[in-house]
C-alpha positions in Angstrom: 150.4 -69.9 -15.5 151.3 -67.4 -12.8 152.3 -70.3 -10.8 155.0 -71.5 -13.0 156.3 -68.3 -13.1 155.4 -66.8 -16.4 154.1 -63.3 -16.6 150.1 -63.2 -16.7 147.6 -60.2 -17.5 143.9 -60.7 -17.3 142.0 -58.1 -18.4 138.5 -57.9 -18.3 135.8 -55.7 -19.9 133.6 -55.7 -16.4 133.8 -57.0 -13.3 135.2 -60.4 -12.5 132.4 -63.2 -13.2 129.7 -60.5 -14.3 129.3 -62.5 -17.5 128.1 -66.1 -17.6 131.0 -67.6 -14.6 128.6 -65.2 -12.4 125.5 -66.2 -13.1 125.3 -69.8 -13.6 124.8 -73.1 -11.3 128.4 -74.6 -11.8 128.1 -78.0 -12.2 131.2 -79.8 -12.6 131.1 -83.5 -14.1 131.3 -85.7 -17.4 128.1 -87.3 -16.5 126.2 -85.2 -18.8 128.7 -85.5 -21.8 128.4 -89.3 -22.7 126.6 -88.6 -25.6 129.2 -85.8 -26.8 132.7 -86.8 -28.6 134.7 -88.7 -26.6 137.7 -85.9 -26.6 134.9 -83.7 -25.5 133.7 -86.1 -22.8 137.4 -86.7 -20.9 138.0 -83.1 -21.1 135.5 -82.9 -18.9 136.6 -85.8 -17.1 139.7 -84.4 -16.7 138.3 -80.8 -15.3 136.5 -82.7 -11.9 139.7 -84.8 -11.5 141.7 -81.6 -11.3 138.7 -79.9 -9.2 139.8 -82.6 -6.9 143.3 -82.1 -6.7 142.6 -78.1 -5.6 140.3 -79.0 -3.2 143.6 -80.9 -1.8 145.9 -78.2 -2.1 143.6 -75.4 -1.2 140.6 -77.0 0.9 137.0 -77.2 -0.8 135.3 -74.7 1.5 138.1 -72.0 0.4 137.0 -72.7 -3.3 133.2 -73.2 -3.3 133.4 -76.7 -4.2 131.1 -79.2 -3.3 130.7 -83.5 -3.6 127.9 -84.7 -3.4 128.5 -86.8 -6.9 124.8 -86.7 -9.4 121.8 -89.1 -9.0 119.5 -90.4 -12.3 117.0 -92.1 -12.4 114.5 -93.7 -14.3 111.4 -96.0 -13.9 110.9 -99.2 -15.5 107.1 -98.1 -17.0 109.0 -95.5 -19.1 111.4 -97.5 -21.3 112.8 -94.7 -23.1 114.1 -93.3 -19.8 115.1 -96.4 -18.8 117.0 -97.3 -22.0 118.8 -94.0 -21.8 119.4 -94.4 -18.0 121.2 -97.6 -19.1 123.3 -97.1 -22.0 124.7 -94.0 -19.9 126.0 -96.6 -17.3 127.5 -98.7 -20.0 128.7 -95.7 -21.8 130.9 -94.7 -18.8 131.8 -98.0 -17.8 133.4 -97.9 -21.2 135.0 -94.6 -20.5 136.2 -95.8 -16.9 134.4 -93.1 -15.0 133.5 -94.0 -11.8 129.5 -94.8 -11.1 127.3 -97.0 -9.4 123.8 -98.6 -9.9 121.6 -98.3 -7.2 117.8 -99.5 -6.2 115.3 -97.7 -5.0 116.0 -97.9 -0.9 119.6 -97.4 -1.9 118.8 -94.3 -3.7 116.7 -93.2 -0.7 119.5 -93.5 2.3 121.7 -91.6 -0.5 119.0 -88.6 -0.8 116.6 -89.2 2.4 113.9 -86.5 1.8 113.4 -87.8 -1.9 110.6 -89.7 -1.7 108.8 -91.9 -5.2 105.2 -91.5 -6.0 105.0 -95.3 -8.2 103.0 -98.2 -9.0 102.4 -101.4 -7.0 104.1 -102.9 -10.1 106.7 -99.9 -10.7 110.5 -100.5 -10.2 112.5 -97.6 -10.2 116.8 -97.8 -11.3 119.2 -95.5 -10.1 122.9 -94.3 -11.4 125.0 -92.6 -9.0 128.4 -90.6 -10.1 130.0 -90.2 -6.9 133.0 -88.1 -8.8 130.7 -85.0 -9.6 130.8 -81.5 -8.2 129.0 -78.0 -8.0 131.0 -75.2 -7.6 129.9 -71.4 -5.9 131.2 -69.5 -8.8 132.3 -66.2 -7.4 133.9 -68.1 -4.0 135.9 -69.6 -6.5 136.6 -66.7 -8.5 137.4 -64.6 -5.6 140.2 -67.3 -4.8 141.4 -67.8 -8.1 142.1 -63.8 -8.8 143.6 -63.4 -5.3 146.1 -66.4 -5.8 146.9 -65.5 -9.4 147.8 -61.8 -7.5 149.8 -63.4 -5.2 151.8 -65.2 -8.1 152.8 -61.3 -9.8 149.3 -61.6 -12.0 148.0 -58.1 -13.2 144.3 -58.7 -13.0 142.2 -55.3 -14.8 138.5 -54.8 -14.0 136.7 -52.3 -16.4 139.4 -52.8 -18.9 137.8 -53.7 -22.4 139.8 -55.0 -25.0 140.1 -52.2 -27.4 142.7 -53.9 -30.3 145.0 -56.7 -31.3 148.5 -56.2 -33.2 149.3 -58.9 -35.5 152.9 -59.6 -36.0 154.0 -60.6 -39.6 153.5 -64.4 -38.8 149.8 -63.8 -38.3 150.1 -64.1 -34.1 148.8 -61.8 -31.8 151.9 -59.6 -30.2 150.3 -57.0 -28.2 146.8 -56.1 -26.8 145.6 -52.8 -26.3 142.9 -52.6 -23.2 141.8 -49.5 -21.5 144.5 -47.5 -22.7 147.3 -49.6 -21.7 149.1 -52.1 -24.1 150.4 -55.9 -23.2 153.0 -57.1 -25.4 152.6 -60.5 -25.5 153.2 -64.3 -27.3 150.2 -66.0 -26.0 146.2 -64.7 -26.1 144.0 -66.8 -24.2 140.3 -65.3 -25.6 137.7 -66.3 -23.0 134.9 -64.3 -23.8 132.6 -66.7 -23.5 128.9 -65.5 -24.9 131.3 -62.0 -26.0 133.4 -63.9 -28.5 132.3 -63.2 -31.3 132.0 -59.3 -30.6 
């Protein structure tokens, strides 16, 4: 939003990413959200295609971001793994997300100190989604708050929401945080676990 120009305060109760942004693994993919609602499921989609496009404008090792893409498995002895190992391949062949299947020795050049224990009579399948990501949280962060400063953002640490006006139309048209009010048209509330409080 600062980018384009329009006039952005972010103010935070702490520090930047001391809430749940800090102290996660920050996976990013739509591998994991097959089973979810579709809308849910190319939201996601659509969050590691743009992960992509700022590694391109801004260079991966400047945001924490990292390929490497997210490697299932399952072995043929266990059918319910192997059942669910499947219809997630078909499930994002259906949603046009980019994967592969791959055998065992394929899996092994892909990850070379993973090694499988199995039976003589054991086959082991493998799905590979090359598009996935992990992210270092706070590298990113740190980039994100220093670029949105660069683009006129007012960024507050230590600032705690204290109240919301309400205009007659039932919007939110100012913010009151540590002491200091923002008149605004648009609240973006992303207090993650703190939402409801």
């Amino acid at each position: 939003l600062a980018v384009r120009s329009l006039r952005v305060a972010l103010v935070e109760a702490y520090a930047l990413g001391s809430g749940t942004t800090g102290s996660g693994f920050a996976w990013i993919n739509a591998t994991s959200k097959t089973n979810d609602n579709e809308d849910y499921f190319q939201l996601n989609a659509a969050a590691v295609a743009y992960y992509e496009k700022l590694t391109l404008e801004h260079r991966a090792e400047n945001l924490g971001v990292h390929s490497g893409g997210t490697l299932y498995w399952a072995r043929s002895s266990d059918t319910t793994q192997l059942t669910a190992l499947r219809g997630r391949a078909e499930r994002l062949q259906y949603l046009n997300y980019p994967y592969a299947t791959l055998s065992l020795g394929e899996m092994e050049v892909l990850e070379p100190s993973l090694r499988f224990r199995r039976l003589p009579t054991e086959d082991i399948e493998g799905l590979y989604a090359p598009a996935d990501k992990w992210v270092e949280p706070m590298r990113l962060l740190r980039f994100l708050a220093g670029h949105a400063r660069n683009h006129n953002a007012i960024l507050r640490e230590y600032c705690p929401v204290e109240s919301f006006y309400v205009d007659t139309l039932g919007s939110v048209s100012m913010v009151r945080a540590g002491g200091a009010e923002y008149a605004t048209r648009n609240v973006i509330l992303a207090g993650g676990a703190q939402t409801p409080s």
